[in-house]
C-alpha positions in Angstrom: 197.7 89.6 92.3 194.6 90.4 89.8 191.7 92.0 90.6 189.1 89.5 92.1 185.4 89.5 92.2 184.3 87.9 95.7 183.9 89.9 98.6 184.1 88.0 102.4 180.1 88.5 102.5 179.9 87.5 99.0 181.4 84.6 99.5 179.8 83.8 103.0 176.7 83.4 101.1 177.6 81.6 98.0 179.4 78.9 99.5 176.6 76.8 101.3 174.6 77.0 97.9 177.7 75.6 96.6 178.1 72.9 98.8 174.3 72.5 98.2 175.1 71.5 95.0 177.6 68.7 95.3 180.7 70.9 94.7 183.3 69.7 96.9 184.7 72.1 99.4 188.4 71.8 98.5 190.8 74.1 100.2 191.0 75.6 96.6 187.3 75.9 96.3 187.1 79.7 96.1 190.5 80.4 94.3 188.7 78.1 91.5 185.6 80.0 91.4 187.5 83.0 91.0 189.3 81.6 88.5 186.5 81.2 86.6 184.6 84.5 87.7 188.3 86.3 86.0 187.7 84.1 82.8 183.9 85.8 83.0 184.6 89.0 83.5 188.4 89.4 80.9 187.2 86.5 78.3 190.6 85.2 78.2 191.6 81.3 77.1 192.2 79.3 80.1 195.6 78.7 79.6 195.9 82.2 80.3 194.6 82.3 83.2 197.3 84.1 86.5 198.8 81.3 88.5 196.6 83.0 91.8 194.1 80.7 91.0 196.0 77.4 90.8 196.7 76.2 87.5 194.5 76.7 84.9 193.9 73.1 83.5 192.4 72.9 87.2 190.2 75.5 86.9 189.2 74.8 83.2 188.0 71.1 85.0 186.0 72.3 87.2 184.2 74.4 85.3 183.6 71.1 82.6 181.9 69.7 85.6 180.0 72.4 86.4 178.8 73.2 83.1 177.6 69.6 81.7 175.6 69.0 84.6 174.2 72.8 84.4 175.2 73.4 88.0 175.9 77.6 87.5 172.2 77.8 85.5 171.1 76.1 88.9 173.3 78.5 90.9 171.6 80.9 88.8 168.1 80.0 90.3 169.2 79.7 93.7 170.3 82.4 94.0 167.0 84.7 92.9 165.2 86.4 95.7 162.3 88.4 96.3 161.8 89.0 92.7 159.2 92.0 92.0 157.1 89.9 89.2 154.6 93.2 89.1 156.0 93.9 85.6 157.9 91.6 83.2 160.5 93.0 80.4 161.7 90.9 77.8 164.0 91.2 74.9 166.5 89.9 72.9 170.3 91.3 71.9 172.7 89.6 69.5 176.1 88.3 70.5 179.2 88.3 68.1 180.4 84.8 68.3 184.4 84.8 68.2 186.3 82.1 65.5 187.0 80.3 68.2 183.7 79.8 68.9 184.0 77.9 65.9 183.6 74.2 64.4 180.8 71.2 65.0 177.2 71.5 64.0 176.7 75.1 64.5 173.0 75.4 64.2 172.6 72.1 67.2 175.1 74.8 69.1 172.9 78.3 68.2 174.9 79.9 66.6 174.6 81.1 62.5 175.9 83.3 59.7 174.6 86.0 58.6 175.7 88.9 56.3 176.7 90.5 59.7 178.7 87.2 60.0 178.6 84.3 63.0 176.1 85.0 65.9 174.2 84.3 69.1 170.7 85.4 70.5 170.1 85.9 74.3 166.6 86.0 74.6 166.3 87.7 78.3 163.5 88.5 80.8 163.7 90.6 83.9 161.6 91.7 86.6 160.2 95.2 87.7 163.7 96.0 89.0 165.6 95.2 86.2 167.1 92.0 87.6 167.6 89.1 84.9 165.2 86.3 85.8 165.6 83.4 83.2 167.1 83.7 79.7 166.7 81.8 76.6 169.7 81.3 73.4 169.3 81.0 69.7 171.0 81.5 67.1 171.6 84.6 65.8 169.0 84.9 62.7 166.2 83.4 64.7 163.5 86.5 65.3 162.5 87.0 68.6 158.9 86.4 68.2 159.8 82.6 67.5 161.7 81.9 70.9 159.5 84.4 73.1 156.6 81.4 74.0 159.6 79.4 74.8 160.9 82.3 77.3 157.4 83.1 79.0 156.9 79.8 79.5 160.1 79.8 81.9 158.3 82.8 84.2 155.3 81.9 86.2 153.5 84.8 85.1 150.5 84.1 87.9 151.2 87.6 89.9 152.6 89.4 87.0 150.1 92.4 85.9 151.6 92.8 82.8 154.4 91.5 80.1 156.0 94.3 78.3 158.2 94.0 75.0 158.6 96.2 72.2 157.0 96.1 68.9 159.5 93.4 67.3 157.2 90.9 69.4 153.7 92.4 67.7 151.8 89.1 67.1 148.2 87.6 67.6 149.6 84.5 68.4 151.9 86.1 70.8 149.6 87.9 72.7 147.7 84.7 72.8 150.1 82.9 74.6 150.8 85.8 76.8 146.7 86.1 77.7 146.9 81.7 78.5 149.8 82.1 80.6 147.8 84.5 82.9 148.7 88.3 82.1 148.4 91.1 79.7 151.1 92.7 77.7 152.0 95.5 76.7 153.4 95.3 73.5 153.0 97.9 70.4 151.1 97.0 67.7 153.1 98.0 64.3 152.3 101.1 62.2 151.3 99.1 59.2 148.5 97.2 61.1 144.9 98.2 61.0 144.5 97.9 65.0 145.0 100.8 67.3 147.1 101.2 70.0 144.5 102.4 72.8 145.4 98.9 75.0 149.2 100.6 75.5 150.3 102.0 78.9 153.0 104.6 77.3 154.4 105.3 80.8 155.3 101.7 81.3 156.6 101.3 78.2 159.3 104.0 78.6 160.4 101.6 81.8 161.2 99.1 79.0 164.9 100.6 79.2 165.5 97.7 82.3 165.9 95.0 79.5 168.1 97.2 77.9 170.2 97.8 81.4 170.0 94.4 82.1 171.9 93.3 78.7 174.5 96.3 79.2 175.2 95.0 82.5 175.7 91.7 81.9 178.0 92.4 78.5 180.4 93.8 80.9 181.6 90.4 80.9 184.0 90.1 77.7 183.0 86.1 77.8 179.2 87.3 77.9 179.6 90.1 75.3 181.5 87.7 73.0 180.9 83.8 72.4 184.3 81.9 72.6 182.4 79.1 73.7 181.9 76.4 71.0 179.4 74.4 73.0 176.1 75.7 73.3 175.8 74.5 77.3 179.3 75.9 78.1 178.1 79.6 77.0 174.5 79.6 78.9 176.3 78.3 81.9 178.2 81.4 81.4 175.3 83.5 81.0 173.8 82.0 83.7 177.0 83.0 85.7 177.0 86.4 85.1 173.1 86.8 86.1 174.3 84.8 89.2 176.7 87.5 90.0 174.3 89.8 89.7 172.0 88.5 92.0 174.7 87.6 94.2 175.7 91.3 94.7 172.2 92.2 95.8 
């Protein structure tokens, strides 16, 4: 039998939200979201998933449905609680995107080639505890700066005190956007700028390492740390998986 992820109380809880979302309860139900919980976690083709979760074509279905109606980036949200908003993090990390990730338009799917060859971005933002709260994906030679509007503007920022990134995300316009939204941020001006750094809380900053937890956390999961998917809606549904799992385990 391989290892599974659900616990009873795990399970307890995630099935009404489930249900909540159209998902028929078929006696299978939880054998099938294991299934594709395994593919999460071992980044294995589907066809090779174990026959303990049914067969795979099954499971591989289901998770078509899922995904093209963007039921597990729903799950996702459902399943956030009691988020600490105080403080925001945000920041992005780059995801090697596997040759079988391969083929279509890549740039409608976000992923490009570079000298370090085919990649992703997951542009991520988590809350005072470290807990992922919405993501965004590029492709991999997009710089953060350009997708970080796009990502704030997923957080209602209206309790948060203040935003912090690091100095990658040093712009005016930025900081602009960040000031509308209703918050300050803490962000690093660059050395080769004539403004000082007097607005900085240093001892926030060095908190900044929840970002970087979050993303080592959630590349745990070979299908998160690696792209096979070739559709860009299929990987953030996985994304939004793993953040679900996280949350889910809370």
């Amino acid at each position: 039998m391989p290892r599974t992820m659900l616990k009873d109380e795990h399970w307890t809880r995630l099935k009404p939200i489930l249900l909540e979302l159209n998902i028929y309860d078929k006696g299978n139900l939880r054998q099938t979201v294991e299934g594709v919980l395994y593919r999460m976690r071992v980044g294995c083709p589907w066809r090779d998933l174990p026959a303990y979760f049914g067969k795979p074509n099954t499971v591989y279905k289901a998770y078509q449905r899922w995904f093209k109606s963007n039921k597990l980036i729903t799950l996702f949200a459902l399943l956030i609680k009691d988020s600490d908003l105080e403080w925001v993090f945000i920041d992005g990390t780059h995801i090697k995107a596997h040759q079988h990730s391969s083929g279509g338009n890549e740039n409608l799917q976000s992923i490009s080639k570079s000298v370090a060859g085919r990649a992703t971005k997951i542009h991520l933002a988590v809350d005072a505890h470290g807990n992922p709260i919405t993501f965004v994906l590029s492709d991999g030679t997009t710089h953060d700066v350009k997708v970080a509007p796009d990502l704030i503007d997923k957080v209602d920022l209206s309790d948060t005190e203040v935003l912090c990134a690091d100095k990658g995300y040093d712009s005016d316009a930025l900081r602009a956007h960040i000031e509308q939204a209703g918050t300050r941020d803490n962000i690093p001006r660059k050395r080769n700028t004539k403004s000082s750094n007097d607005h900085m809380d240093w001892d926030l900053y060095k908190v900044r390492h929840l970002v970087e937890n979050a993303f080592a956390r959630l590349k745990q999961y070979r299908a998160v740390a690696t792209r096979f998917d070739k559709l860009k809606q299929s990987y953030e549904n996985t994304v939004a998986l793993a953040c679900a799992y996280i949350w889910l385990k809370l």
